[in-house]
N, C-alpha and C positions, 0 to 999 in steps of 0.2 A: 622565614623569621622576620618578623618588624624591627626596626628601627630602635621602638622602645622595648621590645626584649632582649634586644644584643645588651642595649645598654642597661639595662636591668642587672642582666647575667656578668653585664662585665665584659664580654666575648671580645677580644681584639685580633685580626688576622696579625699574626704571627709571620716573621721574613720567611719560615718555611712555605706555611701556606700562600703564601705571593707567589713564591715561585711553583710550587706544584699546582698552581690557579694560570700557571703563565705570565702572570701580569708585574714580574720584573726578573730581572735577573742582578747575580750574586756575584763577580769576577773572583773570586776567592773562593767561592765551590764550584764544585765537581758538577753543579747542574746549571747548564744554562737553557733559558728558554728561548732564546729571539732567534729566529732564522732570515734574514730578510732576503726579499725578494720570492717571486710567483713560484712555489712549484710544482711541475704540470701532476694532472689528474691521476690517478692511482690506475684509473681504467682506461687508460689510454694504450689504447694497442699497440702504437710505436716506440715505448719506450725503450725497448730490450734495443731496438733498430737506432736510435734518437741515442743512447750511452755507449752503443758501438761506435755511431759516427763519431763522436764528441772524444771520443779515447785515441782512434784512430788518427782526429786531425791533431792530438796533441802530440802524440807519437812518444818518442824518450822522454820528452818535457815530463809526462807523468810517471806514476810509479803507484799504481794501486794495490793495498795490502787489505789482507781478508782474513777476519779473526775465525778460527774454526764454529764460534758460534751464531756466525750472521746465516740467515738465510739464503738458499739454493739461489734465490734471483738475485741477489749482490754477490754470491760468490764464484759466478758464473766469469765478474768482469775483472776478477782478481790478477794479477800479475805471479804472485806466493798468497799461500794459505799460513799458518801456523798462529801458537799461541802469542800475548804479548810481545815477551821478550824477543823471539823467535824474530817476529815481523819487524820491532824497532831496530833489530840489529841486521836486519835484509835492506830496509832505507839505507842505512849509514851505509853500506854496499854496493849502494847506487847512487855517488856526486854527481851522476850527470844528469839526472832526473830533477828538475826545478820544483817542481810539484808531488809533493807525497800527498797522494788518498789515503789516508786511514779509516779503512770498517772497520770499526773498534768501536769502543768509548773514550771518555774526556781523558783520564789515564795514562791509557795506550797510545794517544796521541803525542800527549805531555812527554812521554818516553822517548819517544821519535824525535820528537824538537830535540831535547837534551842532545840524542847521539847523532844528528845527522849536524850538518856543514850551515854554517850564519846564511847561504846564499841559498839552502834549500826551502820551502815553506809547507808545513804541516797542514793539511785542513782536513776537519770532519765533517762530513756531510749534513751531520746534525746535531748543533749543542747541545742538544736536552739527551742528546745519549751519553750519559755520566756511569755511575756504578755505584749501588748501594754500600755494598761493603765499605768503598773509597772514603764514602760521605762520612762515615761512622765515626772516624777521625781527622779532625780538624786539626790545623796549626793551634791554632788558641789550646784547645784540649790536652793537644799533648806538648805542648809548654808548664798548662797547668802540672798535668803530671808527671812532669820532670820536676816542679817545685813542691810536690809533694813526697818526690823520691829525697829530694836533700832535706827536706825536715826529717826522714826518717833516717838521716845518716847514709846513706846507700848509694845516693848518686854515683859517688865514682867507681864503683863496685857494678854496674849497672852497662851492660850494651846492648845498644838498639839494632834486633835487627829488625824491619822490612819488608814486607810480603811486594812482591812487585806491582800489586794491584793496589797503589795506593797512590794518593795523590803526589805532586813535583812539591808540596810544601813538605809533608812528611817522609819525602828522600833526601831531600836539604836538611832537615831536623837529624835524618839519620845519618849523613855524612858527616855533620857539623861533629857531634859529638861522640865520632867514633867507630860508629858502626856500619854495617852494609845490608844491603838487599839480597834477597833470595826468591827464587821461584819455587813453585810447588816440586819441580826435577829437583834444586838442588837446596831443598830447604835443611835437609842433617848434615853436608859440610859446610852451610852457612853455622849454623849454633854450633858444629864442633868450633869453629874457628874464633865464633863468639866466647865459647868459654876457658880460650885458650891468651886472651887475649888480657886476664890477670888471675891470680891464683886459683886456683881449679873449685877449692873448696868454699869461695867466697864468691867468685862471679857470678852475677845473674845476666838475665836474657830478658828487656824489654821486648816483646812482640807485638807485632804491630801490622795491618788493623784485624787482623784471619785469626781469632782464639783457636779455631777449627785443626788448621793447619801446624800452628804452634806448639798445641796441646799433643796430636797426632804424630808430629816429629818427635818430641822430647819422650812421648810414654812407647810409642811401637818403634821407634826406631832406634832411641840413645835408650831403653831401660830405666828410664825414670819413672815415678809414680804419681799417678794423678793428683796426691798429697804436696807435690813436689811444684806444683803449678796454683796458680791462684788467679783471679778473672778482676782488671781493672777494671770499671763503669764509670766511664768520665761521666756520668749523672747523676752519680752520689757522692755526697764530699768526701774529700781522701781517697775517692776509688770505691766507697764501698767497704775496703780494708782496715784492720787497724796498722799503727807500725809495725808489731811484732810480726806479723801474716806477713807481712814487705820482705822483711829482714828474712824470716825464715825459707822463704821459697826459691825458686831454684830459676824458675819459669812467671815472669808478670804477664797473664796474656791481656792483650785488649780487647774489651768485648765489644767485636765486632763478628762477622759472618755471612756468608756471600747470601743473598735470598733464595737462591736458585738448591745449591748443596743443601741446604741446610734444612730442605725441606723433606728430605728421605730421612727414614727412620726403622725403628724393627721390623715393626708392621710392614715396611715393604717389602723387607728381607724374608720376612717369612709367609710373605704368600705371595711370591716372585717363587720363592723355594718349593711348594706345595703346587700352586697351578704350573712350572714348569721342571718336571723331575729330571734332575742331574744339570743344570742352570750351573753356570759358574757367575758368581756375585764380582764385579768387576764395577771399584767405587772411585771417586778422586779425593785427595786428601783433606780436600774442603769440608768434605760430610760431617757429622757428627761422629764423636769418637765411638760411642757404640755401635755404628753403621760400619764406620771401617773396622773394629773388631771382629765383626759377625760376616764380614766381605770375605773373599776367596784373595783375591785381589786388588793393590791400592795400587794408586799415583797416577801423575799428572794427563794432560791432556794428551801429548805425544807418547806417554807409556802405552794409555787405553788405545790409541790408535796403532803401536805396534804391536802390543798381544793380540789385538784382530786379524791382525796380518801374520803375525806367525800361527794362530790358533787353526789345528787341523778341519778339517770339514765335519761337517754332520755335530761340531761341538755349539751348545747354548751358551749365549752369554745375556747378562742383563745389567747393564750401564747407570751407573748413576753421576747422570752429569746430563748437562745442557739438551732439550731435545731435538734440536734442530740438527746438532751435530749427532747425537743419537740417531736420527732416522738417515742421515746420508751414511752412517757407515751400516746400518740393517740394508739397506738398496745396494749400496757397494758388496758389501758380504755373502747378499741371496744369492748373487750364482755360485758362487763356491760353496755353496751346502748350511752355511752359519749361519743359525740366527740370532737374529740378535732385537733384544726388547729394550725400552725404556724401565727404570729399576719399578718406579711408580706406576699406579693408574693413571696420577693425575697429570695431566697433561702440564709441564713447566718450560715455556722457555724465558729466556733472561727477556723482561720487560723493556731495559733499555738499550740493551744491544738490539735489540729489533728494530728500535726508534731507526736503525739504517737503513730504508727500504729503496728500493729502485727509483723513486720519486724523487728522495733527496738523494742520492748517485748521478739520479743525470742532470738535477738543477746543480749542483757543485763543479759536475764535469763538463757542460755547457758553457757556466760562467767562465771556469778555466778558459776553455776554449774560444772566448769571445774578447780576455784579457784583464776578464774581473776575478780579483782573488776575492774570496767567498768562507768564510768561515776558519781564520788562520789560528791556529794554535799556538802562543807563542811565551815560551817562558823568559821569565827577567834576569839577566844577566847572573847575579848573586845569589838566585834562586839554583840555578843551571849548575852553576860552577861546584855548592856543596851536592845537590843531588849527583852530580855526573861521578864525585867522589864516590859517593856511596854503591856506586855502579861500579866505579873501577874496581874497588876493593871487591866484588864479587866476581868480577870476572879473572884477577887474581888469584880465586880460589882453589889448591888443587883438586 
């Protein structure tokens, strides 16, 4: 396009587009773009050899953590495996490691700064590995709709809770005013304890940023009805809603949703069901509530990994969640008789968890090891201090 057709059209790059173009970055989202410094060739033979040595010479200094959906060649160099939470709270468990690796994204790193020690330091191998869900909601956003919760009278009738997959500004937001974070394990004694925390018959449940998972807790697990929920859109004034719809509901979700879950649907269910007869449907709470309805099976990432492990031999299973971690547990499972499919045809795995590949592993581990810190994660004191709240209060939880 010319010069005199942008400006014709009006067309102006947008701070999105800058950044999804590379050519700046946002210190207040979840995506950054710059990496600096060389790093080495993707097809360079020695790499696996080259982030052996570099881990080796740093010895305890580090502490490499491997989110279940990085890929076989980063999780090769993992210290612990597990999800989020899982991992930030395996750092804090190791003060004497100076150096936290996190394969994760921007998030899951954020998490780690919070709970590990001032003298430890966070780095990710690659800014631009953020999380789309994350993005969805912003501080500014849901400021807004906190000031649209008190015009409609409701504010304090109203507690936030927190999907852990959510940026360190929207755990601070959610410590600040009350409420706590949850994971996809322990997302129904987060909201029971949410709607315990003022009259039963009046409190509501801001959620935040996973509609998916919010909606999925409150109808299949606490017996509410889909009537009982209603979907914010920081895109449309007021949400979208009017006040009565605010007032009336039980459940505010945000509408956000992971890209990866959220892409299974009936259609996979039932010709997952058809082309593989007697298949156990085995989904994460992420999906879509009609996916988990028509599932055999829900919950988290460590659940799907322990009903594989207890599931008898010769049984079908078909996963819907991340493929990367889908195919290491079909390869783990074959000798023992189980197979085990992706839910989809289509091949999905998370776009920017992948962004961690072996290249940026040993340009991070390297620098380490030469005495350049390289990529630190690091939250702002007053940021820290409400989100760590909203952490404590769920780890609190019975």
């Amino acid at each position: 396009m010319t010069t005199a057709q942008t400006q014709e059209l009006d067309v102006q790059p947008t701070p999105l587009a800058l950044l999804l173009l590379g050519r700046e970055a946002d210190p207040r989202s979840e995506r950054g773009v710059e990496c600096p410094g060389e790093l080495p060739s993707p097809s360079d033979p020695d790499l696996i050899e080259r982030a052996r040595a570099a881990k080796e010479k740093l010895g305890s200094k580090v502490f490499v953590l491997g989110h279940h959906y990085q890929r076989d060649e980063v999780i090769q160099f993992a210290d612990v495996t597990g999800d989020s939470f899982k991992l930030a709270r395996d750092a804090a468990a190791r003060p004497e490691a100076e150096y936290i690796v996190f394969c994760g994204v921007h998030f899951m790193a954020e998490s780690a700064d919070i709970l590990t020690s001032d003298d430890q330091k966070v780095v990710l191998p690659d800014l631009a590995a953020g999380c789309s869900m994350a993005d969805m909601a912003t501080a500014e956003q849901v400021a807004e709709c906190w000031d649209v919760l008190t015009e409609a009278g409701i504010a304090e009738q109203v507690v936030p809770v927190s999907y852990m997959n959510s940026s360190a500004d929207i755990k601070a937001f959610t410590g600040k005013h009350g409420g706590t974070i949850c994971t996809s394990s322990n997302a129904k004694r987060a909201l029971e304890w949410a709607f315990q925390q003022g009259e039963p018959s009046t409190t509501k449940v801001l959620f935040l940023p996973d509609q998916h998972l919010g909606r999925n807790t409150a109808v299949r697990d606490m017996g509410m009805t889909l009537e009982d929920c209603v979907v914010y859109n920081p895109h449309k004034p007021n949400g979208g809603l009017t006040q009565q719809q605010l007032r009336d509901a039980k459940m505010i979700l945000w509408r956000g949703h992971c890209s990866v879950h959220g892409r299974f649907n009936l259609d996979s269910v039932d010709e997952v069901r058809e082309r593989i007869p007697g298949v156990n449907v085995l989904v994460h709470p992420e999906c879509r509530n009609e996916v988990v309805a028509a599932a055999d099976y829900v919950g988290s990432t460590e659940y799907i990994i322990k009903t594989l492990e207890a599931a008898p031999a010769g049984s079908k299973w078909a996963i819907g969640t991340e493929l990367n971690l889908v195919r290491r547990l079909a390869n783990r499972f074959a000798p023992e008789g189980k197979q085990v499919v992706f839910l989809d045809r289509t091949v999905c795995f998370c776009s920017t968890m992948n962004r961690i590949d072996l290249p940026h592993l040993v340009w991070a581990l390297e620098s380490l090891a030469e005495g350049n810190l390289v990529n630190r994660i690091e939250v702002d004191q007053e940021t820290e201090a409400f989100a760590k709240l909203a952490l404590e209060r769920m780890l609190a939880l019975p």
